[in-house]
DSSP file (Angstrom, degrees, kcal/mol; ACC not computed):
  #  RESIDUE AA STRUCTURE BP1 BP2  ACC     N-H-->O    O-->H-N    N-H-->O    O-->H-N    TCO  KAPPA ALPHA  PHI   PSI    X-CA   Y-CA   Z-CA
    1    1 A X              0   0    0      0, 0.0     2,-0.9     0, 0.0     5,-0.1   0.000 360.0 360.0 360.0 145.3  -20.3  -37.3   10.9
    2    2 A X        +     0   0    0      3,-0.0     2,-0.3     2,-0.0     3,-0.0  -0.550 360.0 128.7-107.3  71.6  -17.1  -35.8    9.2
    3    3 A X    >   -     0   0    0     -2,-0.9     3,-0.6     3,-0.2     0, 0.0  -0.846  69.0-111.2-126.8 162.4  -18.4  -31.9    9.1
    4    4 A X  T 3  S+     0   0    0     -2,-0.3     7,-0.3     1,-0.2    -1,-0.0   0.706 110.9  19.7 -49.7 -45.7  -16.5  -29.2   10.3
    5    5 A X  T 3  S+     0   0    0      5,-0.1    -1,-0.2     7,-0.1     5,-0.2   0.068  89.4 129.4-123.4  20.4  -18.5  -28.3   13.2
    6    6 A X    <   +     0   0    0     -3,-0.6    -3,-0.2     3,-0.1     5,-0.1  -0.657  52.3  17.5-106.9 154.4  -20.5  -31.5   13.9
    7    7 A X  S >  S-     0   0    0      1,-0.2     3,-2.9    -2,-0.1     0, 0.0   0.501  89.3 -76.7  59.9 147.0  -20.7  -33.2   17.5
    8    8 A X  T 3  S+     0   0    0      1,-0.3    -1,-0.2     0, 0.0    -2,-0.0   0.794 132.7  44.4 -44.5 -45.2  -20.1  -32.4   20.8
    9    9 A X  T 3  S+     0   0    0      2,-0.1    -1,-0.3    -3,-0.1     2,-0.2  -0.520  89.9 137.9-145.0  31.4  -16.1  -32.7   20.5
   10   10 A X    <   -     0   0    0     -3,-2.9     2,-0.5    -5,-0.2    -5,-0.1  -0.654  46.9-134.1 -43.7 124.3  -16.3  -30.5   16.9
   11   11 A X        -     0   0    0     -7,-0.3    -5,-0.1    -2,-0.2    -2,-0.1  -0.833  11.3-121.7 -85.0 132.5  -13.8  -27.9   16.2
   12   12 A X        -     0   0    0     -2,-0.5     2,-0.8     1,-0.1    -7,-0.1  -0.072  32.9-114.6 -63.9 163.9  -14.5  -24.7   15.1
   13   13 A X        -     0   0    0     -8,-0.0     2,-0.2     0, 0.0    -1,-0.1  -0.797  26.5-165.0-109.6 136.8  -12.8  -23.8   11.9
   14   14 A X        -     0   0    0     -2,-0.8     2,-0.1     1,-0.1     3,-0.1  -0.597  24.2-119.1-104.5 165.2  -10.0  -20.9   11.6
   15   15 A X     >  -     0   0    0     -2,-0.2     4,-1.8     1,-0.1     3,-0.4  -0.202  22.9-105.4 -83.9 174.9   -9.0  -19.6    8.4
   16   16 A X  H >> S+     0   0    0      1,-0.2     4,-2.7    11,-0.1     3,-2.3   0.935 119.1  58.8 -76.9 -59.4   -6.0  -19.6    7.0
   17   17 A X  H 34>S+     0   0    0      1,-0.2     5,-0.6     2,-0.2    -1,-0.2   0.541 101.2  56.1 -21.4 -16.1   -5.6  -16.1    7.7
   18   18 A X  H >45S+     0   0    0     -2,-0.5     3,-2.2    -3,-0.4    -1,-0.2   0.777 106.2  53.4 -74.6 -47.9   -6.0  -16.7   11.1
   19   19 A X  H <<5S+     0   0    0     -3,-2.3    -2,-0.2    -4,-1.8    -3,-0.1   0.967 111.8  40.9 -65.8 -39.8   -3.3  -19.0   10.9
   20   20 A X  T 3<5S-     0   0    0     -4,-2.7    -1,-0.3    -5,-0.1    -2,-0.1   0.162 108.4-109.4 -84.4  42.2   -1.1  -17.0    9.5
   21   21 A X  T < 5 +     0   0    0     -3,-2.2    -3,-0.2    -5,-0.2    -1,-0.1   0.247  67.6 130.6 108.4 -56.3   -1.5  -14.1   11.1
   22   22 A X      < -     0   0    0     -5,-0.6    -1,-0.1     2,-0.2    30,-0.1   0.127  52.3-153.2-101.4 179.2   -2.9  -12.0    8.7
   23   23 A X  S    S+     0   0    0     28,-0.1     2,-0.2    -3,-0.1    -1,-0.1   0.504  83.2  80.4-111.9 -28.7   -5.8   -9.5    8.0
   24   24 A X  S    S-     0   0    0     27,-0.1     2,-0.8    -7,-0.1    -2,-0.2  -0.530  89.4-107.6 -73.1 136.9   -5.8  -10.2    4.5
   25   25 A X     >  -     0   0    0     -2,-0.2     4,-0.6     1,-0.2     3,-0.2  -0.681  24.1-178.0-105.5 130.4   -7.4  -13.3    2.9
   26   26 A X  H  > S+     0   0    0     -2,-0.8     4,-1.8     1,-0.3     2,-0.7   0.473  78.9  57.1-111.2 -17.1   -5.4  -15.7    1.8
   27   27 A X  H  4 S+     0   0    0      2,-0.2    -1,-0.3     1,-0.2   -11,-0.1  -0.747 115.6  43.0 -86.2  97.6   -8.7  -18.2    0.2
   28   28 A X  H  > S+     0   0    0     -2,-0.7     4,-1.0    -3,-0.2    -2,-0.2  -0.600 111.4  46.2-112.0 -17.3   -9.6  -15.4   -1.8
   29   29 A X  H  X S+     0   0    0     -4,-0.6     4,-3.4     2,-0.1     5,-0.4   0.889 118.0  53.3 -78.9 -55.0   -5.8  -14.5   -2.8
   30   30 A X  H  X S+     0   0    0     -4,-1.8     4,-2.3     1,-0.3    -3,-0.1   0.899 111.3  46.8 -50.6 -36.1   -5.9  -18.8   -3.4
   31   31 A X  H  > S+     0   0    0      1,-0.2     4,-2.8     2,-0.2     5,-0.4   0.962 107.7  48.4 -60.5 -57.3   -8.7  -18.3   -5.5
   32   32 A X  H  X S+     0   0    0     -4,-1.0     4,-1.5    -3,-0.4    -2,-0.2   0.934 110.9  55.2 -57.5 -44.6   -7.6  -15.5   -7.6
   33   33 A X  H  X>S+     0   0    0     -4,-3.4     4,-1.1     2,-0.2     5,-1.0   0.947 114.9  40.0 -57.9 -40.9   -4.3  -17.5   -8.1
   34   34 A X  H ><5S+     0   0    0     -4,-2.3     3,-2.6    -5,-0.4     4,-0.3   0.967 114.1  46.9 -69.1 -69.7   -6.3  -20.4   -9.4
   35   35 A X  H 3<5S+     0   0    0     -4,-2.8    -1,-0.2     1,-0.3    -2,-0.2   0.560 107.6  62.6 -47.9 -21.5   -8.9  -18.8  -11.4
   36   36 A X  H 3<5S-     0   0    0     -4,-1.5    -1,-0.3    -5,-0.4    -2,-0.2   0.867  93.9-141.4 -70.0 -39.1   -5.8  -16.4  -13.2
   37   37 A X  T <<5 +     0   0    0     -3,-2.6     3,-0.1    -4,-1.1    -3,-0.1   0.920  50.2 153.3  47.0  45.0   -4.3  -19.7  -14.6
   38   38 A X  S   <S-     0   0    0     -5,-1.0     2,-0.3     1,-0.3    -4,-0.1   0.814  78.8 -14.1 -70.2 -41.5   -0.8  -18.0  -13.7
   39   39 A X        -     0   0    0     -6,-0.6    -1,-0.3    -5,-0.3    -2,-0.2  -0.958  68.4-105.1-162.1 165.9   -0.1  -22.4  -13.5
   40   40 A X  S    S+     0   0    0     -2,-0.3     2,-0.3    -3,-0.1    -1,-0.2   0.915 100.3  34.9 -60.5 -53.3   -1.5  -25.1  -13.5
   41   41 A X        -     0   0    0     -3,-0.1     2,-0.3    -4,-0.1    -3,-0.0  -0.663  62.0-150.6 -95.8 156.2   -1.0  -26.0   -9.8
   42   42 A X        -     0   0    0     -2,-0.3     2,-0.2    -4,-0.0   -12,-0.0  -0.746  11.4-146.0-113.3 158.5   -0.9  -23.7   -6.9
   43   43 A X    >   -     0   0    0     -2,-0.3     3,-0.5     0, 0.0     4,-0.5  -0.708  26.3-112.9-121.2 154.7    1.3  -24.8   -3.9
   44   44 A X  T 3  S+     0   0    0      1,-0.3   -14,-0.1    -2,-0.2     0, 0.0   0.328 109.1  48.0 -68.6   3.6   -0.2  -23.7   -0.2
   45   45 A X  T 3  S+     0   0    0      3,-0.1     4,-0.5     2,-0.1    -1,-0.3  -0.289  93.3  74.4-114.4  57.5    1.7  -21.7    1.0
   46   46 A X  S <> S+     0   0    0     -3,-0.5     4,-1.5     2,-0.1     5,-0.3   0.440  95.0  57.3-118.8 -43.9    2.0  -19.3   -2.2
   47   47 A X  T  4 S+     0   0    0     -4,-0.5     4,-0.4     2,-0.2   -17,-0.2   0.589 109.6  49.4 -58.1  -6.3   -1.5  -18.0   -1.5
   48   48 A X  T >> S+     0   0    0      2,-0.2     3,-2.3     3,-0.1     4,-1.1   0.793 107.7  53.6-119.2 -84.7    0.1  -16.8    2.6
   49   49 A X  H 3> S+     0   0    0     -4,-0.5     4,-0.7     1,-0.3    -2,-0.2   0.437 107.8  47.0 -83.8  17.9    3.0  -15.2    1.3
   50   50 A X  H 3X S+     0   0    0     -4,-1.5     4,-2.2    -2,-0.3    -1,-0.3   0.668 115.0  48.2-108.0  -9.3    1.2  -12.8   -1.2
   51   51 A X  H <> S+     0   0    0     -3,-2.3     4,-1.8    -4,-0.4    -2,-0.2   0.832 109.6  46.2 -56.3 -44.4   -1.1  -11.9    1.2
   52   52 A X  H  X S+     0   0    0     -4,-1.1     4,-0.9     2,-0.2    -2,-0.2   0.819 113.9  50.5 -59.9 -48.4    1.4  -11.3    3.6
   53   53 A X  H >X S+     0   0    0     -4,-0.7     4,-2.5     2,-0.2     3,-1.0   0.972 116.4  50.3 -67.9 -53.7    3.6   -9.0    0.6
   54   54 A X  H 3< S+     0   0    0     -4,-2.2    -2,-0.2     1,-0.3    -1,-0.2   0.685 107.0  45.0 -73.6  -9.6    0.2   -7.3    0.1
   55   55 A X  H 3X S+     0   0    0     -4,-1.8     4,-0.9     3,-0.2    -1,-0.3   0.487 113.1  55.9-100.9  -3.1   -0.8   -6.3    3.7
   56   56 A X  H << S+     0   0    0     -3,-1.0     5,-0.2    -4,-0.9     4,-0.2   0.687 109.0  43.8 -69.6 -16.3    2.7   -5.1    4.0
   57   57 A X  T  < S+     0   0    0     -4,-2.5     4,-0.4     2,-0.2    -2,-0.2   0.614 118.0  47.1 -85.2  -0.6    2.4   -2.8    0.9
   58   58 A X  T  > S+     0   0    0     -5,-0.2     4,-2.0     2,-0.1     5,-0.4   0.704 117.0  37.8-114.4 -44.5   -0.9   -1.6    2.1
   59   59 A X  H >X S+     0   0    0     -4,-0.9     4,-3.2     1,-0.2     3,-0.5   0.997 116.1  54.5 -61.3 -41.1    0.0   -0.9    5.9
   60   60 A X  H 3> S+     0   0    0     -5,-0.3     4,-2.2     1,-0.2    -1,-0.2   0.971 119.2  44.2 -51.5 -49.3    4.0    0.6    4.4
   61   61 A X  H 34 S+     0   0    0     -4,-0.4     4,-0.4     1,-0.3    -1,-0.2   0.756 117.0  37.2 -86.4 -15.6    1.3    3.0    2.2
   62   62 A X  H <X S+     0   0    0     -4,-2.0     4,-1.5    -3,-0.5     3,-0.3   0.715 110.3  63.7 -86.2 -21.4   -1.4    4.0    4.7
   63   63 A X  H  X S+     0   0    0     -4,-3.2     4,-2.1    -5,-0.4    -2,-0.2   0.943 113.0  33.9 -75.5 -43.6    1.0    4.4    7.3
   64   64 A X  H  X S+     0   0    0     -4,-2.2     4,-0.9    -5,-0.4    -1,-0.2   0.615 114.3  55.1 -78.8   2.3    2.5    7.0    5.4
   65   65 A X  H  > S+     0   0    0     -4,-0.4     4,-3.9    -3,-0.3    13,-0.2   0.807 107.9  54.5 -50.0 -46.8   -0.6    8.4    3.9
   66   66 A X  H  X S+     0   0    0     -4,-1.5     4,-3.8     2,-0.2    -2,-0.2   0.963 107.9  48.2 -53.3 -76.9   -1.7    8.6    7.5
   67   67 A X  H  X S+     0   0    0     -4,-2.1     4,-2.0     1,-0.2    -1,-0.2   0.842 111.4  52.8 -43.0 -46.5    1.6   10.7    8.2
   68   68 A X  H >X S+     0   0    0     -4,-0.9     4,-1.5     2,-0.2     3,-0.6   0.989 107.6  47.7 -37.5 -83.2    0.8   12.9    5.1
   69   69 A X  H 3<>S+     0   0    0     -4,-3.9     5,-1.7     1,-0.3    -2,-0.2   0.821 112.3  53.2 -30.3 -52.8   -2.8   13.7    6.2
   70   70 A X  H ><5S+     0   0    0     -4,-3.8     3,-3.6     1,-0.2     4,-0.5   0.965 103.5  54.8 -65.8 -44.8   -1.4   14.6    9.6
   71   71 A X  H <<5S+     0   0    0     -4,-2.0    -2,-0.2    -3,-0.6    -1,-0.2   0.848 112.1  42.6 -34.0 -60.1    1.1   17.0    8.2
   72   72 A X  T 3<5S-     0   0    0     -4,-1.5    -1,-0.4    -5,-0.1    -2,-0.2   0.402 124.0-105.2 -92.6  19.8   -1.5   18.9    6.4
   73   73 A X  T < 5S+     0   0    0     -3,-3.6     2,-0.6    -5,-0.2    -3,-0.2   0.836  72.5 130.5  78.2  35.9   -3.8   18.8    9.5
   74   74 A X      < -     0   0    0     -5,-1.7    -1,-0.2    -4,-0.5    -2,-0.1  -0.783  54.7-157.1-119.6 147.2   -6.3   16.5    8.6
   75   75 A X  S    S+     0   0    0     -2,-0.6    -1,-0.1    -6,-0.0    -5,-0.1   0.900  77.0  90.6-107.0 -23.7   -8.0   13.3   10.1
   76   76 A X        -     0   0    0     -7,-0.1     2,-0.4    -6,-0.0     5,-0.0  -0.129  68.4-148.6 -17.7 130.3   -9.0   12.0    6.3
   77   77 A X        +     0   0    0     -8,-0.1     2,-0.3    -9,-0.0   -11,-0.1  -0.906  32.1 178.8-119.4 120.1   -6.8   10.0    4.7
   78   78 A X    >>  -     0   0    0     -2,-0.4     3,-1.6   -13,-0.2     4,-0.8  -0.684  51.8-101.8-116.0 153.9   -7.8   11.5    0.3
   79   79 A X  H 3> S+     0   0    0     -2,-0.3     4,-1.8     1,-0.3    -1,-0.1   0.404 119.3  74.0 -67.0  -8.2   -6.1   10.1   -2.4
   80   80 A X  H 3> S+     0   0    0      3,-0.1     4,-2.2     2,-0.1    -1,-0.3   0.976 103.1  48.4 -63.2 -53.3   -3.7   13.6   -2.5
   81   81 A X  H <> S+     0   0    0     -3,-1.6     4,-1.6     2,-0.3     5,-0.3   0.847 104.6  53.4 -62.2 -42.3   -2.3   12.0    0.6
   82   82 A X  H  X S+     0   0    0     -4,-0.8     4,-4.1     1,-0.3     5,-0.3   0.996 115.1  43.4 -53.0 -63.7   -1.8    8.7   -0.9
   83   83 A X  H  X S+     0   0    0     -4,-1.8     4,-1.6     2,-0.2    -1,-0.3   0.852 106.9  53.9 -48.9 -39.6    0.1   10.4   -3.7
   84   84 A X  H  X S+     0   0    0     -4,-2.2     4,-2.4     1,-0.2    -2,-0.2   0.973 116.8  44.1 -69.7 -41.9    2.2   12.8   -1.7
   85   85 A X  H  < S+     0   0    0     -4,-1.6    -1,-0.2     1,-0.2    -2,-0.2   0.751 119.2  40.5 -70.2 -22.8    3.4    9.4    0.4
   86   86 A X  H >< S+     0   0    0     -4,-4.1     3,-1.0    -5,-0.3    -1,-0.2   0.961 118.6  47.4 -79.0 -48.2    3.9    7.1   -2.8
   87   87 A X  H 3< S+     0   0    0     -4,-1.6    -2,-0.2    -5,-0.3     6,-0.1   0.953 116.4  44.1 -81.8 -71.9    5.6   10.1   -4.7
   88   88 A X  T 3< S+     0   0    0     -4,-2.4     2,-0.5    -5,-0.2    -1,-0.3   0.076  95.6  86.8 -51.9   9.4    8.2   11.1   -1.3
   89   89 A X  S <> S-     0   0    0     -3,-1.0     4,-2.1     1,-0.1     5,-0.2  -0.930  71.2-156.3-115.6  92.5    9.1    7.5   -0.7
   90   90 A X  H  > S+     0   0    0     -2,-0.5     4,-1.2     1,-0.2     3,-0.2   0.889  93.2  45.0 -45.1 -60.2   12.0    6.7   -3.0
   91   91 A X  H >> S+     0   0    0      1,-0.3     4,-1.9     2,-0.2     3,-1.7   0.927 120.2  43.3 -40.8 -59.9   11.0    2.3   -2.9
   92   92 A X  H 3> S+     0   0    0      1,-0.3     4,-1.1     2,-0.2    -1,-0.3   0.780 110.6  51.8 -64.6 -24.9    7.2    3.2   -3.5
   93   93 A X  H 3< S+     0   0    0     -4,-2.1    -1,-0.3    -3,-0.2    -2,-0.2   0.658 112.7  48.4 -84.2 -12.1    7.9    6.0   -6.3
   94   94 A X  H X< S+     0   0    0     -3,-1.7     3,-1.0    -4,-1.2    -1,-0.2   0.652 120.4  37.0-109.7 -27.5   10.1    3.3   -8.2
   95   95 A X  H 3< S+     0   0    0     -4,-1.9     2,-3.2     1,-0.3    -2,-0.2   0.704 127.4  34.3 -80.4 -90.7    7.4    0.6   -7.9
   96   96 A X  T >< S+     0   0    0     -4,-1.1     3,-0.5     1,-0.2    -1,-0.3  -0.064  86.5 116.0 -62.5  50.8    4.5    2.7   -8.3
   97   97 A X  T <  S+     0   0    0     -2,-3.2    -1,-0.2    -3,-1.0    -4,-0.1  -0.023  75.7  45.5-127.8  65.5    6.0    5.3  -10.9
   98   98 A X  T 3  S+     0   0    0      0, 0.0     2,-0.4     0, 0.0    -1,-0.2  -0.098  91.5 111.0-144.7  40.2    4.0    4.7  -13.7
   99   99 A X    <   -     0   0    0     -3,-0.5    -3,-0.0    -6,-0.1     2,-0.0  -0.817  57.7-146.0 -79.9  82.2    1.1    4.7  -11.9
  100  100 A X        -     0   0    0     -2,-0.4     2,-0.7     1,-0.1    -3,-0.0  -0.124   8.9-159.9 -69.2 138.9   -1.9    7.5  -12.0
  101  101 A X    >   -     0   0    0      4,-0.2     3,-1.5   -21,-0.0     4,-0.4  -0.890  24.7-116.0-109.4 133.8   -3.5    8.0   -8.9
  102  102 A X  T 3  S-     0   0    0     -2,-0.7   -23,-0.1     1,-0.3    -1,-0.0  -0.378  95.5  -1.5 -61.5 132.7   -7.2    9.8   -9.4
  103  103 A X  T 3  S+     0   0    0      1,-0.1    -1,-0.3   -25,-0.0   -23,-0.1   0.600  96.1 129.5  56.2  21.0   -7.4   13.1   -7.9
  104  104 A X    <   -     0   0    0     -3,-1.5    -1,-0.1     1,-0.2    -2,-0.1   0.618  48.0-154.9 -74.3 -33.0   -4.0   12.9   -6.7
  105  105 A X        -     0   0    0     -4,-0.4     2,-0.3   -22,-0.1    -4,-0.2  -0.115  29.0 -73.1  97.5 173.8   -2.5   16.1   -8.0
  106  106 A X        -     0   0    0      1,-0.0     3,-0.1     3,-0.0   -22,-0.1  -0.785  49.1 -83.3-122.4 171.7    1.2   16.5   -8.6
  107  107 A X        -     0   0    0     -2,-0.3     2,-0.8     1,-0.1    -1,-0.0  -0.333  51.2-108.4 -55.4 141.7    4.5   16.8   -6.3
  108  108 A X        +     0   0    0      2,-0.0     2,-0.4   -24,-0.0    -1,-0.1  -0.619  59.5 153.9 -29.3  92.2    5.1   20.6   -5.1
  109  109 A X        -     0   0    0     -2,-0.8     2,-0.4    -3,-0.1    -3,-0.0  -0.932  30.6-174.7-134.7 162.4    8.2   21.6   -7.2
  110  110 A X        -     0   0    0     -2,-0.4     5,-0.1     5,-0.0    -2,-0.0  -0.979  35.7-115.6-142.9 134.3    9.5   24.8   -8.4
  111  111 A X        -     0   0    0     -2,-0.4     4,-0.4     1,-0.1     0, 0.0  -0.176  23.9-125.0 -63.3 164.9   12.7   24.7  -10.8
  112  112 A X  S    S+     0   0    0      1,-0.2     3,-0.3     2,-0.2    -1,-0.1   0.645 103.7  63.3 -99.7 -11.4   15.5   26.3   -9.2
  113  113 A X  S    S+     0   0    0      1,-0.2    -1,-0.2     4,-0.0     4,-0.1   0.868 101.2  50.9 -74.1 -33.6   16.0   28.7  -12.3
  114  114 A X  S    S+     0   0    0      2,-0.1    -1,-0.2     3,-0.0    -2,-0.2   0.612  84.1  96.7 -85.8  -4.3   12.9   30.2  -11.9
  115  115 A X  S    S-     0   0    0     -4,-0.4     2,-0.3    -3,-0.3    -3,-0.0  -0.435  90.8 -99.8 -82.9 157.0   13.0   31.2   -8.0
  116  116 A X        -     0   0    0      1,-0.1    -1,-0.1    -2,-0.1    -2,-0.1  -0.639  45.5 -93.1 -93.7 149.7   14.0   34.6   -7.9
  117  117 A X        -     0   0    0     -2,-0.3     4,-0.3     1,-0.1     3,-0.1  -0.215  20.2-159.8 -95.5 155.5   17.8   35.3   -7.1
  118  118 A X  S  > S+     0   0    0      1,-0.2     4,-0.6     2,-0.1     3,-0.4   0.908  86.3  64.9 -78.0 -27.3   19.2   36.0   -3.8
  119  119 A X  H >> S+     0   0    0      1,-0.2     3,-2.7     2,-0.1     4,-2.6   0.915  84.3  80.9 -66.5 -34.6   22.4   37.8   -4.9
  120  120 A X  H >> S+     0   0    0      1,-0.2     4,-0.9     2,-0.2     3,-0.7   0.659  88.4  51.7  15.0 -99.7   20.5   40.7   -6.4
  121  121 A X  H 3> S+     0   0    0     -3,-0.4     4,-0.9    -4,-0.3    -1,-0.2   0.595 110.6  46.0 -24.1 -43.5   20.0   42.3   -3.6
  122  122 A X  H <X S+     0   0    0     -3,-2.7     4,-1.4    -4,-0.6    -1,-0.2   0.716 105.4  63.4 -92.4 -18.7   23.9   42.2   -2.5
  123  123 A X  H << S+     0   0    0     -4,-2.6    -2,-0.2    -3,-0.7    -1,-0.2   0.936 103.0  47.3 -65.7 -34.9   25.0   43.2   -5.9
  124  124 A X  H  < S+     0   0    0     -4,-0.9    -2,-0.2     1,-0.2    -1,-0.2   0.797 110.6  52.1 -80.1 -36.4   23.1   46.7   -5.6
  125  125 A X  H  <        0   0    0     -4,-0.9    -1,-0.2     1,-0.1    -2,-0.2   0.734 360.0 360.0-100.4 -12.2   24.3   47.4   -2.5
  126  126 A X     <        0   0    0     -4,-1.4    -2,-0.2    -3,-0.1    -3,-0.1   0.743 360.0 360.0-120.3 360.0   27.9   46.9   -3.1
């Protein structure tokens, strides 16, 4: 029998994801590539290395979400956090900056005209 698993001296079957590595799945990225009609043909290994670019953009963005969360004392990682790490990360803010993130809020800024001024104080006194 020609099956996957069939007979005593059957192999089990790994994924590709296995093979490569990865956590991400690389037949369901293959899939998506086909079913998009981005071309007509797909090569194999195209489906590995966008899996591979997209579980490094998701770990690069939870690992600093992560950092975020901790920062404000939290063990949650809420989509404020996502934004303050996308927003503070010069690479991610240029890729992602016409992106809205839900219920992400905006940067903490205050214009530097509007803080109130330190010399004031030293003018009056001398």
């Amino acid at each position: 029998m020609a099956g996957k698993t069939g007979g005593r001296g059957g192999k089990k079957s790994v994924s590709r994801s296995a093979k490569a590595g990865l956590q991400f799945p690389v037949g369901r990225v293959a899939r998506y590539l086909k079913k998009g009609k981005y071309a007509e043909r797909v090569g194999a290994g195209a489906p590995v290395y966008l899996a591979a670019v997209l579980e490094y953009l998701c770990a690069e963005v939870l690992e600093l979400a992560g950092n975020a969360a901790r920062d404000n004392k939290k063990t949650r990682i809420v989509p404020r956090h996502v934004q303050l790490a996308i927003r503070n990360d010069e690479e991610l803010s240029k890729l992602l900056g016409s992106v809205t993130i839900a219920n992400g809020g905006v940067l903490p800024n205050i214009h530097s005209v509007l803080l109130p001024k330190k010399s004031a104080k030293n003018d009056s006194e001398a």
